[in-house]
mmCIF file of the C-alpha atoms, coordinates in Angstrom:
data_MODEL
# 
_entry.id   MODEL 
# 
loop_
_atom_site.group_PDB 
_atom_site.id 
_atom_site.type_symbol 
_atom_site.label_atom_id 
_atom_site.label_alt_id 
_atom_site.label_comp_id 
_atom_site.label_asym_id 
_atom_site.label_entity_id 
_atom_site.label_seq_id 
_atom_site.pdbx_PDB_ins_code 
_atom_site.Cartn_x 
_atom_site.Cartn_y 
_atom_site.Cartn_z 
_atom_site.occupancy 
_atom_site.B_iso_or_equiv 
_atom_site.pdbx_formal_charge 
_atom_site.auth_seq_id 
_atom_site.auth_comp_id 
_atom_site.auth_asym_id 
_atom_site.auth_atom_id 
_atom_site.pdbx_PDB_model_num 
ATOM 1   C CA . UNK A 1 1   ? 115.519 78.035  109.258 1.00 0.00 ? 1   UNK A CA 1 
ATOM 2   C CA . UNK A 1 2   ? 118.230 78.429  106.904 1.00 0.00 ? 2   UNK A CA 1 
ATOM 3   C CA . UNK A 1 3   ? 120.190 81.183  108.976 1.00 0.00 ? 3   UNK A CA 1 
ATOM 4   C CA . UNK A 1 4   ? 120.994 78.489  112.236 1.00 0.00 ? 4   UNK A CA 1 
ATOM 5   C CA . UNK A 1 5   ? 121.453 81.523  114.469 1.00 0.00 ? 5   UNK A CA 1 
ATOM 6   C CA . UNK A 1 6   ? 122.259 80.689  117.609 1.00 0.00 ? 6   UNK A CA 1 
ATOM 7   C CA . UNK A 1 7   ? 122.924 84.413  118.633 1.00 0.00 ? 7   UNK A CA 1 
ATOM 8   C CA . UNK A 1 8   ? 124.898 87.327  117.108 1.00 0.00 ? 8   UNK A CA 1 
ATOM 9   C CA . UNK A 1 9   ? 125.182 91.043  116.994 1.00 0.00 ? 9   UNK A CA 1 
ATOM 10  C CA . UNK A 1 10  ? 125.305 93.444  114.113 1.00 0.00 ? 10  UNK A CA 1 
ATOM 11  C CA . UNK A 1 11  ? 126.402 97.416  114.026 1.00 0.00 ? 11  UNK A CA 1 
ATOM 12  C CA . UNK A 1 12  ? 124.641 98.753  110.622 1.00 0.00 ? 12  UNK A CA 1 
ATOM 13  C CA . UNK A 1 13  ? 121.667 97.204  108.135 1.00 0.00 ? 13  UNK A CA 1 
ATOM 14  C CA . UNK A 1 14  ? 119.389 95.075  109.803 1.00 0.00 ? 14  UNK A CA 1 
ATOM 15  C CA . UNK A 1 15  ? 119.693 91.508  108.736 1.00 0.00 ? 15  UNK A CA 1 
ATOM 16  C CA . UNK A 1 16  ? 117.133 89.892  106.304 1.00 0.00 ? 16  UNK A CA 1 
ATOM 17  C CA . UNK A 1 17  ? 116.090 87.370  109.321 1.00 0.00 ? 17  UNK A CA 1 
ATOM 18  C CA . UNK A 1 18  ? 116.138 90.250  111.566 1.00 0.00 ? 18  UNK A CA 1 
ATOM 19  C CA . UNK A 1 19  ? 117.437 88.457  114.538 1.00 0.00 ? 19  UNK A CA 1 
ATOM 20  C CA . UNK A 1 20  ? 120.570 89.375  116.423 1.00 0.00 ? 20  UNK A CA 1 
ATOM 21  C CA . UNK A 1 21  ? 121.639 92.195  119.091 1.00 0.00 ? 21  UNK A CA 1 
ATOM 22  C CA . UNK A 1 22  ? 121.351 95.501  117.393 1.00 0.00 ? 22  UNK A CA 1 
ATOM 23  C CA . UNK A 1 23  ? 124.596 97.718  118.438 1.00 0.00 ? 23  UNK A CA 1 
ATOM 24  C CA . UNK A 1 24  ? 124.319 101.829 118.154 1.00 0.00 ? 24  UNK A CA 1 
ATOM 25  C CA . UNK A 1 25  ? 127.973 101.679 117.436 1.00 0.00 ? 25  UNK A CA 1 
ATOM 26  C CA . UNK A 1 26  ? 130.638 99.290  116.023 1.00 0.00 ? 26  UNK A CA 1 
ATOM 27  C CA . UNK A 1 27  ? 131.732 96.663  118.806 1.00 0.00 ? 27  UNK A CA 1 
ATOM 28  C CA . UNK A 1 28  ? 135.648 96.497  120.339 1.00 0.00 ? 28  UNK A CA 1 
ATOM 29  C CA . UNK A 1 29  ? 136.931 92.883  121.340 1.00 0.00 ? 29  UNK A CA 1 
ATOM 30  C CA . UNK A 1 30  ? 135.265 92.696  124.430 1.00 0.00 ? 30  UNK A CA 1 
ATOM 31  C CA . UNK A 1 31  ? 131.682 94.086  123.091 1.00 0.00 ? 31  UNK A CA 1 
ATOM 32  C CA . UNK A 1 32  ? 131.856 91.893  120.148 1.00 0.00 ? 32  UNK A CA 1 
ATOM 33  C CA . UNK A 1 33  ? 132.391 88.528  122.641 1.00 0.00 ? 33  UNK A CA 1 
ATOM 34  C CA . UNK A 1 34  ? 129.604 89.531  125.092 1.00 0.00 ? 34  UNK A CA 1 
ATOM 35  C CA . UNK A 1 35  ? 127.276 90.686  122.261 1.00 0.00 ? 35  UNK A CA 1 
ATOM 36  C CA . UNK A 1 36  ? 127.550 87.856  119.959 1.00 0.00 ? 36  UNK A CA 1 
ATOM 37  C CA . UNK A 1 37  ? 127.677 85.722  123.157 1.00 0.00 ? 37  UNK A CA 1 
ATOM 38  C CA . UNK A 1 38  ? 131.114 84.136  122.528 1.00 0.00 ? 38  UNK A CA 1 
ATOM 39  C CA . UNK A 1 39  ? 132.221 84.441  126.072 1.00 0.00 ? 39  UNK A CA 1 
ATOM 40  C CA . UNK A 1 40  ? 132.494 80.846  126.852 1.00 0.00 ? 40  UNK A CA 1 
ATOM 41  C CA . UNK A 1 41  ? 134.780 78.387  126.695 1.00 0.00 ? 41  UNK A CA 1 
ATOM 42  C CA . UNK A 1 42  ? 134.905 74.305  125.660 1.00 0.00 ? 42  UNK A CA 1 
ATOM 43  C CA . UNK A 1 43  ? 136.058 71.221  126.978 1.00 0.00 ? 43  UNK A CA 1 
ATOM 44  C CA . UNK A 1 44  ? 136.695 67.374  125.770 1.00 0.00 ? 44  UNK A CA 1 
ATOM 45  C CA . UNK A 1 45  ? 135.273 64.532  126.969 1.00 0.00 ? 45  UNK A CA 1 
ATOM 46  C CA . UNK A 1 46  ? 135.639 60.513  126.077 1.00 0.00 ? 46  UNK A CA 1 
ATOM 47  C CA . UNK A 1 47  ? 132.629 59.132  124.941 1.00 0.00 ? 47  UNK A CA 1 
ATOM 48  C CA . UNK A 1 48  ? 130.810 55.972  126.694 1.00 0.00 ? 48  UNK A CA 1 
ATOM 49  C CA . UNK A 1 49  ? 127.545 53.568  125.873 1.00 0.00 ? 49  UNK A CA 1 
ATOM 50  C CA . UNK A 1 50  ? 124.551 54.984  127.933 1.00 0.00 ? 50  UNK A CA 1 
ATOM 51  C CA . UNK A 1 51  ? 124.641 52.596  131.313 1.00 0.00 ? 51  UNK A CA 1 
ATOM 52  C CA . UNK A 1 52  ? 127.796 51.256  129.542 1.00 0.00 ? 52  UNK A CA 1 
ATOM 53  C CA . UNK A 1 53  ? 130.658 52.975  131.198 1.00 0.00 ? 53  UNK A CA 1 
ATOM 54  C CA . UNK A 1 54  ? 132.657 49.892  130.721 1.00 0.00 ? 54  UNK A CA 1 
ATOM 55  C CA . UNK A 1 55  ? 132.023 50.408  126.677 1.00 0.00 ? 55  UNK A CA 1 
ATOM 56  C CA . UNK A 1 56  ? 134.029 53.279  125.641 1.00 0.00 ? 56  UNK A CA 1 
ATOM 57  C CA . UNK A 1 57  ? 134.728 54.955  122.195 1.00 0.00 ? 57  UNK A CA 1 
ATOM 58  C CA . UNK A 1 58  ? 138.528 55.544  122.471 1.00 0.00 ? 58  UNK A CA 1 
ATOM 59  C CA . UNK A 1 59  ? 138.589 56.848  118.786 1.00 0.00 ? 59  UNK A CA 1 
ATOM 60  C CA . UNK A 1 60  ? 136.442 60.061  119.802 1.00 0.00 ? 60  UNK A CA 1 
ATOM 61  C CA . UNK A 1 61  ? 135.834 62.877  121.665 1.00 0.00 ? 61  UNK A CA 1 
ATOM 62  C CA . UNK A 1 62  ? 132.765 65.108  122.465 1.00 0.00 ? 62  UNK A CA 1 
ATOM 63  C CA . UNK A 1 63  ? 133.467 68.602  122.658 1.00 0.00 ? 63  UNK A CA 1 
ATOM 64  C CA . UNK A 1 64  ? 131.128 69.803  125.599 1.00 0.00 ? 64  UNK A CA 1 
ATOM 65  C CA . UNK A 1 65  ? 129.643 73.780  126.015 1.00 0.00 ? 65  UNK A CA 1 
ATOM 66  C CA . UNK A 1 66  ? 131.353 74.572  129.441 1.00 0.00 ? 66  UNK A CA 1 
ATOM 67  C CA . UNK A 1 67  ? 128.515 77.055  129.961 1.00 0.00 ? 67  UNK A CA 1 
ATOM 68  C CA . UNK A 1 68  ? 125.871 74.501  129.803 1.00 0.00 ? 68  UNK A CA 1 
ATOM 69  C CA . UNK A 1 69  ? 125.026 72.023  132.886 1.00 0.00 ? 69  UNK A CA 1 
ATOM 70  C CA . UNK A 1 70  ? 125.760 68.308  132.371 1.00 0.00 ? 70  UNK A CA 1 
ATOM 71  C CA . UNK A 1 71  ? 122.365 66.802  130.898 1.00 0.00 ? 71  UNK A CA 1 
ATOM 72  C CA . UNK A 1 72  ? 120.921 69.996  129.203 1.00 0.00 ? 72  UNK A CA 1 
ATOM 73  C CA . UNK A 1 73  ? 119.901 70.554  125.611 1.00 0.00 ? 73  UNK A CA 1 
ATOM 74  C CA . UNK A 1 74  ? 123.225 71.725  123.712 1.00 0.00 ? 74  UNK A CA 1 
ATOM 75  C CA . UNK A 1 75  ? 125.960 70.626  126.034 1.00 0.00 ? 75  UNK A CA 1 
ATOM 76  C CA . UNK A 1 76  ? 127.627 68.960  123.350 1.00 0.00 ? 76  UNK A CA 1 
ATOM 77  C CA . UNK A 1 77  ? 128.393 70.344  120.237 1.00 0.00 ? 77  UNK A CA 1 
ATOM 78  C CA . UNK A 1 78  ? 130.095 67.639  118.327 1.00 0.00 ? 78  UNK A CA 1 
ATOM 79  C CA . UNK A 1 79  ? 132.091 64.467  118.085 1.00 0.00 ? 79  UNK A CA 1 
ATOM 80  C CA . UNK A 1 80  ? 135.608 64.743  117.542 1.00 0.00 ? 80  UNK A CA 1 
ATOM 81  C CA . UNK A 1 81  ? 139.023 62.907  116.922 1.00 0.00 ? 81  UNK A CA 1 
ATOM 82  C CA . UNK A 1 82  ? 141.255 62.431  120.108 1.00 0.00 ? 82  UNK A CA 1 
ATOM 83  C CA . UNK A 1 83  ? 143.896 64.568  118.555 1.00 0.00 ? 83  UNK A CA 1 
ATOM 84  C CA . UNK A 1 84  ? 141.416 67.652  117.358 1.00 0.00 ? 84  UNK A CA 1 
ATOM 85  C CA . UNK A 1 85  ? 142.889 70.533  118.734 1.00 0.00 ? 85  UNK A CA 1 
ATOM 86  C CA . UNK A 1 86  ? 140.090 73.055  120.180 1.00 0.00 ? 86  UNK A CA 1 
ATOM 87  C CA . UNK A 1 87  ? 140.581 76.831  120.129 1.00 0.00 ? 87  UNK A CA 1 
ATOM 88  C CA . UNK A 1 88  ? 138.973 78.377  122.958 1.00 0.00 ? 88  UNK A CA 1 
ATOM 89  C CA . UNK A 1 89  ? 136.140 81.815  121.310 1.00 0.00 ? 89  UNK A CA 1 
ATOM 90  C CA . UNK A 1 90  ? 138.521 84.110  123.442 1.00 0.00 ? 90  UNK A CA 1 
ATOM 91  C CA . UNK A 1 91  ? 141.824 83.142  122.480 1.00 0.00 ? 91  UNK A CA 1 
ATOM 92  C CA . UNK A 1 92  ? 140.731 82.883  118.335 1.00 0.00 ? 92  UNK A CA 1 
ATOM 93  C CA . UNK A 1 93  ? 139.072 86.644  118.589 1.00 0.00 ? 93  UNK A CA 1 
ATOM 94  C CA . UNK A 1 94  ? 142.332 87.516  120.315 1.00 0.00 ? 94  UNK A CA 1 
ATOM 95  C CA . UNK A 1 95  ? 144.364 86.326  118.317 1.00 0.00 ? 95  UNK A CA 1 
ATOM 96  C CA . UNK A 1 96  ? 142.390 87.825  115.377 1.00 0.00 ? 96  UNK A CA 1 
ATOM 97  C CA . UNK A 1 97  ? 142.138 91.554  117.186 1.00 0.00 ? 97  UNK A CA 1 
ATOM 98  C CA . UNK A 1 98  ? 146.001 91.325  117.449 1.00 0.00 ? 98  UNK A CA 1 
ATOM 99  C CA . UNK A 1 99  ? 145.758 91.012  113.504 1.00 0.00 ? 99  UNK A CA 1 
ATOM 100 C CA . UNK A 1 100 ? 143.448 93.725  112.901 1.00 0.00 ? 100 UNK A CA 1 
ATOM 101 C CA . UNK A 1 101 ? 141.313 95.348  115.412 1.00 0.00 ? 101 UNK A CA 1 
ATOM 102 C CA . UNK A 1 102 ? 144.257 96.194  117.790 1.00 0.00 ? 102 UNK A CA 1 
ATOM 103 C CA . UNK A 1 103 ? 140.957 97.327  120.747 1.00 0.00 ? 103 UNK A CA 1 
ATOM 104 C CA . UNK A 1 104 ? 139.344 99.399  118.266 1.00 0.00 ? 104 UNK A CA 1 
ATOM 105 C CA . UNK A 1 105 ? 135.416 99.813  117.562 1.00 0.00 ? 105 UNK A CA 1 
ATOM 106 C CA . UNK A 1 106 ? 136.357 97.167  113.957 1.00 0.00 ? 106 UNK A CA 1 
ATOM 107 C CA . UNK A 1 107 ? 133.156 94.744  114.901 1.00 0.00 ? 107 UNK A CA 1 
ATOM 108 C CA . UNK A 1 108 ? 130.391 94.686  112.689 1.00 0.00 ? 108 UNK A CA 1 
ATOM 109 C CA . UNK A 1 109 ? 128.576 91.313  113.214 1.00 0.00 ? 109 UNK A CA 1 
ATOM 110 C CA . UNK A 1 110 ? 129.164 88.306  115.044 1.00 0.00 ? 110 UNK A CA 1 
ATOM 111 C CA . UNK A 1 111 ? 128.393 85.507  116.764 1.00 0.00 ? 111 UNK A CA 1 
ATOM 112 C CA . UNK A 1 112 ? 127.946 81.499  116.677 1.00 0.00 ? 112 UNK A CA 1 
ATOM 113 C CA . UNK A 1 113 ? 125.681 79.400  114.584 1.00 0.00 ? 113 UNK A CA 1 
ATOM 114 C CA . UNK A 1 114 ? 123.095 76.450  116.597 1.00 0.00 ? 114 UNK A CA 1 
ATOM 115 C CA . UNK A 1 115 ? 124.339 75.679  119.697 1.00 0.00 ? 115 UNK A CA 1 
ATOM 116 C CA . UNK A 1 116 ? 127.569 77.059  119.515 1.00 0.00 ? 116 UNK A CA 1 
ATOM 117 C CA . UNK A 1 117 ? 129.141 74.675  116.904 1.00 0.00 ? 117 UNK A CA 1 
ATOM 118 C CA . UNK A 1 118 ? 130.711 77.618  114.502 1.00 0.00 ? 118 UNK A CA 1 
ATOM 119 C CA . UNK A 1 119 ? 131.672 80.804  115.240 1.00 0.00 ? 119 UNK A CA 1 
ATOM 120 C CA . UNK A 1 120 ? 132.565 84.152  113.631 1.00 0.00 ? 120 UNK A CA 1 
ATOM 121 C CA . UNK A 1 121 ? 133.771 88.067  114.117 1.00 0.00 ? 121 UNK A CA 1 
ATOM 122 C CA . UNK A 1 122 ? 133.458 89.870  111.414 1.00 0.00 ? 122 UNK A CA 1 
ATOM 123 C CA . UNK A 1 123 ? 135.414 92.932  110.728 1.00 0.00 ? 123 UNK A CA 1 
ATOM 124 C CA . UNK A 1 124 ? 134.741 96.005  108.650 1.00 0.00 ? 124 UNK A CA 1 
ATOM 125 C CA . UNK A 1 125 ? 137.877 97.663  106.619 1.00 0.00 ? 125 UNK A CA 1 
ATOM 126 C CA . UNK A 1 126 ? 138.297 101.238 106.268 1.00 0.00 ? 126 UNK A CA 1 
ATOM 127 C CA . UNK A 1 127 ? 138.705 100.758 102.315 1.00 0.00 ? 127 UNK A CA 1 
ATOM 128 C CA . UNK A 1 128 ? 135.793 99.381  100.323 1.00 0.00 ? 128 UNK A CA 1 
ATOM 129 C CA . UNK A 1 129 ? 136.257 98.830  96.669  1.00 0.00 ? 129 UNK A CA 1 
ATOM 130 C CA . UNK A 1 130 ? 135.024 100.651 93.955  1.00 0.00 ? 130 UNK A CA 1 
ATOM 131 C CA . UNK A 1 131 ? 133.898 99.248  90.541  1.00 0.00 ? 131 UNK A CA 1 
ATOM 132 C CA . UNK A 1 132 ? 133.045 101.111 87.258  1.00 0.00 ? 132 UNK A CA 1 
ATOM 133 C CA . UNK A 1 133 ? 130.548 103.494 87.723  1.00 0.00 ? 133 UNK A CA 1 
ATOM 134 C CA . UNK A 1 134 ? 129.700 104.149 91.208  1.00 0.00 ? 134 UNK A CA 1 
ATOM 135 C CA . UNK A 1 135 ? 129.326 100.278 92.706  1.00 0.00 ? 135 UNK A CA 1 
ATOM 136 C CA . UNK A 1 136 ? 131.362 99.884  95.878  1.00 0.00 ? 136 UNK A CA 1 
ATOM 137 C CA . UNK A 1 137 ? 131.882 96.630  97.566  1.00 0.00 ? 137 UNK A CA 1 
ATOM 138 C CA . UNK A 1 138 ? 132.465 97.071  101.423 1.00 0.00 ? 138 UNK A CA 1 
ATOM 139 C CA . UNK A 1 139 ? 135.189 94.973  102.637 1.00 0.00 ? 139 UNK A CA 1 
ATOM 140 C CA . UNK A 1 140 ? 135.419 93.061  105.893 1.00 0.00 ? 140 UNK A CA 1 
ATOM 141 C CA . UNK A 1 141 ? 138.130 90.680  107.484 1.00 0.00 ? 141 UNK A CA 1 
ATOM 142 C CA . UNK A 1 142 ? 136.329 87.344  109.029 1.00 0.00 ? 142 UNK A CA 1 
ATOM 143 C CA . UNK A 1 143 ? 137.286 84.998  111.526 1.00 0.00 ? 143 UNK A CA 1 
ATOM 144 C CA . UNK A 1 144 ? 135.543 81.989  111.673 1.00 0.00 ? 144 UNK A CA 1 
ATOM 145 C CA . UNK A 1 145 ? 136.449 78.659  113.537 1.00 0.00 ? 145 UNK A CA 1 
ATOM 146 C CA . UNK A 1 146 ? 134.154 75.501  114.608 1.00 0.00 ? 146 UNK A CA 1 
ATOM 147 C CA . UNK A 1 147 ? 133.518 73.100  117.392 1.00 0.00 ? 147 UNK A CA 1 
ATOM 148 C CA . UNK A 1 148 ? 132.531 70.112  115.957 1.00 0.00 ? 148 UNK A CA 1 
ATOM 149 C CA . UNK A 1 149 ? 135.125 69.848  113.514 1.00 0.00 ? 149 UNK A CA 1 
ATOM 150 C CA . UNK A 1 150 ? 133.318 71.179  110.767 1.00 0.00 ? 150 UNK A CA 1 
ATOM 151 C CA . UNK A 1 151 ? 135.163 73.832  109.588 1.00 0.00 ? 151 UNK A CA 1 
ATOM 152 C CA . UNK A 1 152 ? 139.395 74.751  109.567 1.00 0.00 ? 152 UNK A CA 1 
ATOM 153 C CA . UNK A 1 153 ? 139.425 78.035  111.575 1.00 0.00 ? 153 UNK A CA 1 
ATOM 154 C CA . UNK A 1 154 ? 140.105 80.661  109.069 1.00 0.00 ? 154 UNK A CA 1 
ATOM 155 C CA . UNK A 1 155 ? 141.011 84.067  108.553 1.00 0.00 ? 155 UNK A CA 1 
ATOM 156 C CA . UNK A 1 156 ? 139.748 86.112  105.187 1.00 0.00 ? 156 UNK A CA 1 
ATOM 157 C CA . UNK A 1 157 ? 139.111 88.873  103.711 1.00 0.00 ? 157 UNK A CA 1 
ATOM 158 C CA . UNK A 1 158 ? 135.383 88.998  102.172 1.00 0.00 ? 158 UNK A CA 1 
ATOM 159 C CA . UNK A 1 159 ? 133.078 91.575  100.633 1.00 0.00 ? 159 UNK A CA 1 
ATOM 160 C CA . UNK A 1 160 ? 130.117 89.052  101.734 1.00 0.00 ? 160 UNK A CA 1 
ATOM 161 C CA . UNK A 1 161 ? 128.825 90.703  105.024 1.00 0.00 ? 161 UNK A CA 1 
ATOM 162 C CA . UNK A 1 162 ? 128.199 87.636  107.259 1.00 0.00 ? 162 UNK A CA 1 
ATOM 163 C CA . UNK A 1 163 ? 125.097 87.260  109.173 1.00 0.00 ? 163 UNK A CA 1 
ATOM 164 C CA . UNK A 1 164 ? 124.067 83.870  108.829 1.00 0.00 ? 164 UNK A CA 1 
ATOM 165 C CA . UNK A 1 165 ? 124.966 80.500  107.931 1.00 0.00 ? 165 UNK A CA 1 
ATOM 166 C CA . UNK A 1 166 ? 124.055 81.374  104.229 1.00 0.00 ? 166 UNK A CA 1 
ATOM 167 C CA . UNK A 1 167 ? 126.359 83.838  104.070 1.00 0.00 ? 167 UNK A CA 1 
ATOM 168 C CA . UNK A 1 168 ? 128.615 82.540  106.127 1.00 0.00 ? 168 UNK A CA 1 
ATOM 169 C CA . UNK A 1 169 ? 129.044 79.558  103.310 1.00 0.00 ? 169 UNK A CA 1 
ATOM 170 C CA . UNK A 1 170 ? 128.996 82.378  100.634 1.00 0.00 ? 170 UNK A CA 1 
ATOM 171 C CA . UNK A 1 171 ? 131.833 83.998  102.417 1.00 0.00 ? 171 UNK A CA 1 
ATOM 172 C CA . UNK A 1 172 ? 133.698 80.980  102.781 1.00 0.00 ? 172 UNK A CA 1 
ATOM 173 C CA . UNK A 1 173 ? 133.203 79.755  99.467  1.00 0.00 ? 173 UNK A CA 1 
ATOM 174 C CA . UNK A 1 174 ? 136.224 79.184  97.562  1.00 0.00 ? 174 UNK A CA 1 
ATOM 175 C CA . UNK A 1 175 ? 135.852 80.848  93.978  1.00 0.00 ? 175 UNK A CA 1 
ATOM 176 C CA . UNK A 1 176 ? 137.423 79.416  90.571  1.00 0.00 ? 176 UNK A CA 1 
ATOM 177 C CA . UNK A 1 177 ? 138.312 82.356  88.297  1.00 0.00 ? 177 UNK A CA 1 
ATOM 178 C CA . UNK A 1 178 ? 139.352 81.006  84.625  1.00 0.00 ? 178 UNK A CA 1 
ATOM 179 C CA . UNK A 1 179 ? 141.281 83.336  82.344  1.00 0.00 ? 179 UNK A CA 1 
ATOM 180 C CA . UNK A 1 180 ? 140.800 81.989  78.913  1.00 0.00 ? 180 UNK A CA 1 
ATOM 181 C CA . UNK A 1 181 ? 143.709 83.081  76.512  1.00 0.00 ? 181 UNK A CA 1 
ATOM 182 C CA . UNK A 1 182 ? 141.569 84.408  73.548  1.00 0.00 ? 182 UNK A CA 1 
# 
């Protein structure tokens, strides 16, 4: 399962897994969070040997699911450094809906990959691009930030429309563009 969906949303052209919460309508800030179910938060915790409290790990971190109970399946999403500095889903789409989206319907897909370990907003521009002949390229701005440590959290423009971990990679890809001088 090469798309790792944990759960999203998408406004517009079904995705090739076809998985995901189908919207009618582009999402604001608030749809976008409780569609792509983003709406939790995350915590640290020290690590310990099992029936070896004495034994800690000083030198790492788990970074827990606050939504899931102590003991279930997907609690923890990844081992960390002490000093990693998490970004709660709400405050990173905030902060990127202050950039962009300003409470406006911008939201086109969305959501977090596995158990929660990356996330991602994407949204659509009002300009696409237009190439020779009559190609256009939609553009989209894309948030994307992880909880394991993974991934930087990063703000782009993209013409890849994310909806997946494939593209999510694609999108996130950094390209090499040579000139050569003849």
């Amino acid at each position: 399962m090469a798309h790792n969906i944990g759960q999203m949303f998408y406004y517009g052209k079904i995705p090739w897994h076809q998985l995901g919460n189908r919207l009618a309508q582009p999402a604001n800030l608030e749809e976008a969070l409780a569609a792509g179910g983003l709406d939790w938060s995350v915590s640290m915790a020290p690590l310990t040997l099992e029936h070896e409290h004495e034994s800690a790990v000083p030198q790492r971190m788990a970074v827990l699911r606050n939504d899931v109970r102590p003991g279930d399946h997907g609690r923890v999403l990844g081992v960390v450094h002490p000093e990693f500095k998490l970004l709660q889903n709400r405050d990173g789409a905030q902060l990127f809906d202050s950039l962009f989206g300003k409470g406006g319907r911008v939201y086109h897909t969305g959501g977090y990959l596995k158990r929660g370990e990356i996330v991602w907003l994407m949204a659509k521009l009002p300009e696409s691009i237009r190439l020779p002949g009559n190609d256009e390229l939609e553009t989209y701005l894309l948030f994307s930030n992880s909880h394991d440590g993974s991934l930087p959290i990063d703000i782009r423009l993209t013409t890849v429309r994310v909806v997946c971990n494939n593209t999510l990679s694609l999108a996130l890809r950094k390209l090499c563009i040579s000139v050569s001088s003849n």
